[in-house]
VEXDREN-2710 file (C-alpha; in Angstrom, 1 decimal):
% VEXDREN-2710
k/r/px/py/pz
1/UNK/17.1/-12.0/-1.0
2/UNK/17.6/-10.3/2.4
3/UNK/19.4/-7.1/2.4
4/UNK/19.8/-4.1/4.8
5/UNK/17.5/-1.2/4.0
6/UNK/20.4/1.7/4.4
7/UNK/19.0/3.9/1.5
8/UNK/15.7/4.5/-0.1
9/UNK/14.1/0.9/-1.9
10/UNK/12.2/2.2/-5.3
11/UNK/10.5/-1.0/-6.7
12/UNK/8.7/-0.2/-10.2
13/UNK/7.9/-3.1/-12.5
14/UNK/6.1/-6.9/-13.1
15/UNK/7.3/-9.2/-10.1
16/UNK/9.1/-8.1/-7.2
17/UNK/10.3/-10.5/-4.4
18/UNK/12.7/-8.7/-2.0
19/UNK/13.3/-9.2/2.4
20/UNK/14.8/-6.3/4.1
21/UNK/15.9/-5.6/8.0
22/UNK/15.7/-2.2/8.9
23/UNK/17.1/-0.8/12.4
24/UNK/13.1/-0.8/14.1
25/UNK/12.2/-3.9/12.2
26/UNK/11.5/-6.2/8.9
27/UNK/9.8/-5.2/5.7
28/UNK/9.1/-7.6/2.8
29/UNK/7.7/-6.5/-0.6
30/UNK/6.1/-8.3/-3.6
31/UNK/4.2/-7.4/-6.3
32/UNK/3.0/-9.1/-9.8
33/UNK/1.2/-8.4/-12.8
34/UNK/-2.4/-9.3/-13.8
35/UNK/-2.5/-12.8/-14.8
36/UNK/-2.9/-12.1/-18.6
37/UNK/-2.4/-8.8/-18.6
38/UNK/-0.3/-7.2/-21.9
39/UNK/0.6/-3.6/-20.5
40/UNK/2.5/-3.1/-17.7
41/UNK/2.2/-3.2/-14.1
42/UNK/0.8/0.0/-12.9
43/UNK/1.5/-0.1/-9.3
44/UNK/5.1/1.3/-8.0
45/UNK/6.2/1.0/-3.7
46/UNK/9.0/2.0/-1.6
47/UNK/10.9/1.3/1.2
48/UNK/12.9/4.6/2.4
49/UNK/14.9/5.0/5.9
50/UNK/14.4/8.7/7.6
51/UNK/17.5/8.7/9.8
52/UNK/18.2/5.9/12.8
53/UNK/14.6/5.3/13.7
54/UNK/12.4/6.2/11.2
55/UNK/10.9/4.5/8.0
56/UNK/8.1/5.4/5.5
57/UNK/7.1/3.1/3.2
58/UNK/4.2/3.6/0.1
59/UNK/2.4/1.6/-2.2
60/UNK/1.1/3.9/-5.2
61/UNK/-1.4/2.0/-7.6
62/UNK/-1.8/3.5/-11.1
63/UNK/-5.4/4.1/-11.8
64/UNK/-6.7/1.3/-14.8
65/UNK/-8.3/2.3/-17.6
66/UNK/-6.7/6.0/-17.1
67/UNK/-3.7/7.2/-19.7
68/UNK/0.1/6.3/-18.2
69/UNK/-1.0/4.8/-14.8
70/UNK/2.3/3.4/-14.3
71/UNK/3.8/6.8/-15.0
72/UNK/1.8/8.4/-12.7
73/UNK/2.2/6.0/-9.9
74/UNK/6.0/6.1/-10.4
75/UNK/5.9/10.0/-10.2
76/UNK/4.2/9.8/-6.9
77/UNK/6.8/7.6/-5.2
78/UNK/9.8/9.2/-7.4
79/UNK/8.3/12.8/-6.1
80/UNK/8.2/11.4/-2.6
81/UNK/11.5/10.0/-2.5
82/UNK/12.6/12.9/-3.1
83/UNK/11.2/15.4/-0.9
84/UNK/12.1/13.0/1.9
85/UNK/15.8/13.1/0.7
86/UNK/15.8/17.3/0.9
87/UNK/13.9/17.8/3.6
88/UNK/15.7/20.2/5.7
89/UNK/16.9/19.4/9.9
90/UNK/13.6/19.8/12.2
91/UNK/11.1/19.5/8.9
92/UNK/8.5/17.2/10.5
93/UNK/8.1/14.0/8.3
94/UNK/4.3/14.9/8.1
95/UNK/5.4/18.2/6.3
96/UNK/7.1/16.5/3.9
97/UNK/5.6/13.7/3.0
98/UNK/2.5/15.9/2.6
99/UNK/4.4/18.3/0.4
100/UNK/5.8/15.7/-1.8
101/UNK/2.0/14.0/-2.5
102/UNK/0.6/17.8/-3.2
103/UNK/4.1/18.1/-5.7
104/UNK/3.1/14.9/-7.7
105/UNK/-0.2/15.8/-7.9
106/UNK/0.7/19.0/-9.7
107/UNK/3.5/17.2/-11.6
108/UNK/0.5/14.8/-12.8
109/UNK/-1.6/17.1/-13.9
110/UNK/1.2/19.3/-15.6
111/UNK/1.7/16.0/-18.3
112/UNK/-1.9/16.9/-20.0
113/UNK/-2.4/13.0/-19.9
114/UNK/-5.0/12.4/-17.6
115/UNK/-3.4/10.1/-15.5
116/UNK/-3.9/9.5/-12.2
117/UNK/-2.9/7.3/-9.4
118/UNK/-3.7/6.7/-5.1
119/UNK/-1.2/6.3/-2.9
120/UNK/-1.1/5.0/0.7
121/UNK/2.1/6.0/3.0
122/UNK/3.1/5.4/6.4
123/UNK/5.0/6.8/8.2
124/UNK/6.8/4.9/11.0
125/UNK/8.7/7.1/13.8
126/UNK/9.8/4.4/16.6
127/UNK/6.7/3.1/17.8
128/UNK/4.4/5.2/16.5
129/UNK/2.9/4.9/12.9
130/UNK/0.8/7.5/11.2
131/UNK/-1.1/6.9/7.4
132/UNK/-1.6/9.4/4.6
133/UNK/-3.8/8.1/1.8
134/UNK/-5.2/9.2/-1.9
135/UNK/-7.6/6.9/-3.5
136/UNK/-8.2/3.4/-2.1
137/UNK/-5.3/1.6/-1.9
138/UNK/-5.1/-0.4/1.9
139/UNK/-3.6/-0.2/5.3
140/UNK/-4.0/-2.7/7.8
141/UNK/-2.9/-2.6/11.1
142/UNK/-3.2/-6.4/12.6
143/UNK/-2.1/-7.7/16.1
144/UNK/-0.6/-11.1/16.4
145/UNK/-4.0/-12.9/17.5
146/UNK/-5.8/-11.2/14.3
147/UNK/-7.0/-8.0/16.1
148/UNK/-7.5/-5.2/13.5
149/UNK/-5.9/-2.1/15.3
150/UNK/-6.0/0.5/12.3
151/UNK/-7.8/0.3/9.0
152/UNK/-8.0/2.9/6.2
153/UNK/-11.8/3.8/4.7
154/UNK/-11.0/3.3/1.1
155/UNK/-12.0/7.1/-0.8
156/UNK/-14.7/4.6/-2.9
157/UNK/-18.8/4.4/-2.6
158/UNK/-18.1/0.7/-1.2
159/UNK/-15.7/2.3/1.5
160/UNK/-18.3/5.0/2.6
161/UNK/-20.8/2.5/2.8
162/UNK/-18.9/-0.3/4.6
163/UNK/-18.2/2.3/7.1
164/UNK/-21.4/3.4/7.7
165/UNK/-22.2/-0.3/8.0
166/UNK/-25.0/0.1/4.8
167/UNK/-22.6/-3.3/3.4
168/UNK/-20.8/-5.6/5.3
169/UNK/-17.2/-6.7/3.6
170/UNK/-18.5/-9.7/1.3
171/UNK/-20.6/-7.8/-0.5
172/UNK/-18.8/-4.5/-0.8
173/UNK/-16.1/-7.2/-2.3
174/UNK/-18.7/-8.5/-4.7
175/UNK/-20.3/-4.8/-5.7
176/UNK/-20.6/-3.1/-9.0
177/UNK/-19.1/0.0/-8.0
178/UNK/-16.2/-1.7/-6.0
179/UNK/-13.6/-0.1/-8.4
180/UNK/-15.3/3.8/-8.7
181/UNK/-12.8/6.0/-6.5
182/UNK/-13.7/9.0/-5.7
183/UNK/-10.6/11.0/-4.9
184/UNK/-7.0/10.3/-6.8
185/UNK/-3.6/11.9/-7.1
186/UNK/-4.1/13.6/-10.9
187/UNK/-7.1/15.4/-9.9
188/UNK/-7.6/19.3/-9.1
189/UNK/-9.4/18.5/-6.4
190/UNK/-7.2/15.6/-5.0
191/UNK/-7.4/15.8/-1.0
192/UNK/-4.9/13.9/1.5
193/UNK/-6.4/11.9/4.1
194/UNK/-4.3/11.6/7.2
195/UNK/-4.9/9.0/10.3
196/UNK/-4.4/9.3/13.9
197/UNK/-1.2/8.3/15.1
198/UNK/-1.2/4.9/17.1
199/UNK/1.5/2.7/18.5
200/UNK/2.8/-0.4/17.5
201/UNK/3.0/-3.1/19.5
202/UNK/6.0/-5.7/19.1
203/UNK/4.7/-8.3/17.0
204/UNK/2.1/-5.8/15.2
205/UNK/2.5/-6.5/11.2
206/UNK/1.8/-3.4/9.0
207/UNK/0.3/-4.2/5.7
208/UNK/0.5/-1.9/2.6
209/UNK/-1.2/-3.2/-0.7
210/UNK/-2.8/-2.3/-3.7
211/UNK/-6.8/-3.1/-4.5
212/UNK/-6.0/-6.3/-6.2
213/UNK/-5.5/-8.2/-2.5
214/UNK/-9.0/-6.9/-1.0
215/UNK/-10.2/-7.7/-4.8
216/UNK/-9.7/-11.4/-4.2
217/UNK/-9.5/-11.9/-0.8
218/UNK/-11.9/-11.2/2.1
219/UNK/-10.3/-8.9/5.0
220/UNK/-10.3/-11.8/7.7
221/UNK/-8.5/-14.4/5.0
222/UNK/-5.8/-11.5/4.5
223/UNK/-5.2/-10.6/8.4
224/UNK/-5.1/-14.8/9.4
225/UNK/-2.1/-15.0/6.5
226/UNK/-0.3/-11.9/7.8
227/UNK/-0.9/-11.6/11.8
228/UNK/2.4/-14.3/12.9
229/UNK/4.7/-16.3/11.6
230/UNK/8.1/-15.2/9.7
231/UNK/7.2/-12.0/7.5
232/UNK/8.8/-13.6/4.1
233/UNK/6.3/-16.3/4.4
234/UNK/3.5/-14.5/5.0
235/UNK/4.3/-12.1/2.1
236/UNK/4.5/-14.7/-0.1
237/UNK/1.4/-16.8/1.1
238/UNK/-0.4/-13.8/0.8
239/UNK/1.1/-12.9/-2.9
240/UNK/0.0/-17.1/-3.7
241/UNK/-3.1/-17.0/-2.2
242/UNK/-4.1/-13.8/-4.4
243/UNK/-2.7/-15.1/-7.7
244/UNK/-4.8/-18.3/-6.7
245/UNK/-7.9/-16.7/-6.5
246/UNK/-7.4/-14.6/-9.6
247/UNK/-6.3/-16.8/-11.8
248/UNK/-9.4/-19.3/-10.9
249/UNK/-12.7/-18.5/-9.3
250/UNK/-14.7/-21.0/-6.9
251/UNK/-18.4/-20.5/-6.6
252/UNK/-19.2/-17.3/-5.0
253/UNK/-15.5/-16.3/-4.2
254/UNK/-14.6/-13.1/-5.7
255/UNK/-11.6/-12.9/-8.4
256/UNK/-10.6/-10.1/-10.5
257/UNK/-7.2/-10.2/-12.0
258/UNK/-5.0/-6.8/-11.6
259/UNK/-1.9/-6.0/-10.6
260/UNK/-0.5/-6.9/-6.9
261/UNK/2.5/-4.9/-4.8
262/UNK/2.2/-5.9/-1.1
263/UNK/4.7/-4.3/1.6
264/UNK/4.5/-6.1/5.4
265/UNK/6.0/-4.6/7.9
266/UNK/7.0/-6.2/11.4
267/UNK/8.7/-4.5/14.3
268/UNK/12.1/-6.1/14.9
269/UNK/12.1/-9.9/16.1
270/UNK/15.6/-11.3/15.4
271/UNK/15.7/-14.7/13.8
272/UNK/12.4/-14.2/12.3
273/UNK/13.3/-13.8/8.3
END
């Protein structure tokens, strides 16, 4: 369903499957549980609108195996919500959104659980979009021939190593420590990783996802599905393609079933949704 994206879009739970327009552009959002999986789904986004020009969305992915994932990653978009919602006249968006991941970090810890989540956010002024990251959930950055423009390194031992080019992307998919994270939101020493600012070009697509996409699929299969065409088909060739691969592995392809949330972003092309 298409709708305008006027207020803040909080999406917690098993599927998701919704198309907004925002004033700068399109967003589409999807999301899934494991393929036999009896708990819930851990992972929590949102879409929220910062005045006539601005827009940050977040993917939060509840850390498996960990007590109350999916409370934790619903406190860190609930918590971010709503420090974007009080934040005063003049407060830079960085300021806030920083404050409000430092907030649920403390309001994590506070429970005594032991839960623990990441978080990816970006924050999109105009043309310009900035990331903030906990853990290793994803941000891509892809131009419409398949240029990769901005990329997150994952806080992982397969991220570290990837970037230091010690494993190329097929085996870092493929390696035993693939799911060790080294830095989460429900830690005392939780740090915030924030990117360079970098413009967006109009038919850029901004992707936001969870671990169970770069799981499944390798970066390139991801960034030919997502680089053109409208954004509601790509979101939902991308959701098919990773159900696909968990739900039945082919030789050597990698498959691990876990929760999904994707959120594409496109800069506005009338028509297109």
């Amino acid at each position: 369903m298409n709708r305008k994206a006027g207020q803040a879009s909080l999406f917690f739970g098993d599927e998701e499957s919704s198309d907004l327009v925002f004033a700068g552009g399109q967003i589409a959002v999807r999301s899934l549980r494991g393929p036999e999986k009896s708990g819930p789904n851990e992972d929590a986004s949102a879409v929220i609108p910062v005045g006539d020009d601005a827009l940050v969305l977040a993917v939060a992915d509840g850390v498996g195996g960990a007590p109350s994932g999916c409370e934790a990653s619903s406190t860190a978009i609930e918590t971010l919500q709503r420090a974007l919602a009080a934040r005063t006249d003049g407060e830079p968006l960085r300021d806030a959104i920083l404050d409000a991941i430092e907030k649920a970090n403390v309001r994590i810890l506070e429970t005594g659980k032991r839960s623990a989540t990441t978080i990816v956010v970006a924050e999109i002024s105009g043309q310009q979009l900035r990331c903030y990251h906990v853990g290793d959930s994803e941000l891509i950055v892809c131009g419409q021939r398949g240029r990769i423009k901005q990329r997150i390194i994952p806080h992982s031992p397969t991220g570290f190593a990837v970037e230091a080019g010690l494993l190329d992307e097929q085996e870092a998919v493929q390696h035993e420590q693939r799911h060790i994270i080294f830095n989460v939101i429900g830690a005392p020493d939780m740090r915030v990783e924030v990117s360079t600012a970098i413009s967006l070009a109009r038919f850029d697509t901004v992707l936001l996802t969870s671990d169970g996409v770069l799981d499944n699929l390798y970066i390139d299969e991801i960034v030919e599905i997502i680089r053109m065409g409208p954004l509601a088909r790509a979101a939902d060739k991308l959701l098919h393609a990773t159900r696909a691969r968990m739900e039945k592995q082919k030789g050597t392809e990698p498959s691990k079933p876990d929760d999904v949330t994707i959120v594409l972003y496109r800069r506005h092309r009338p028509g297109s949704l």
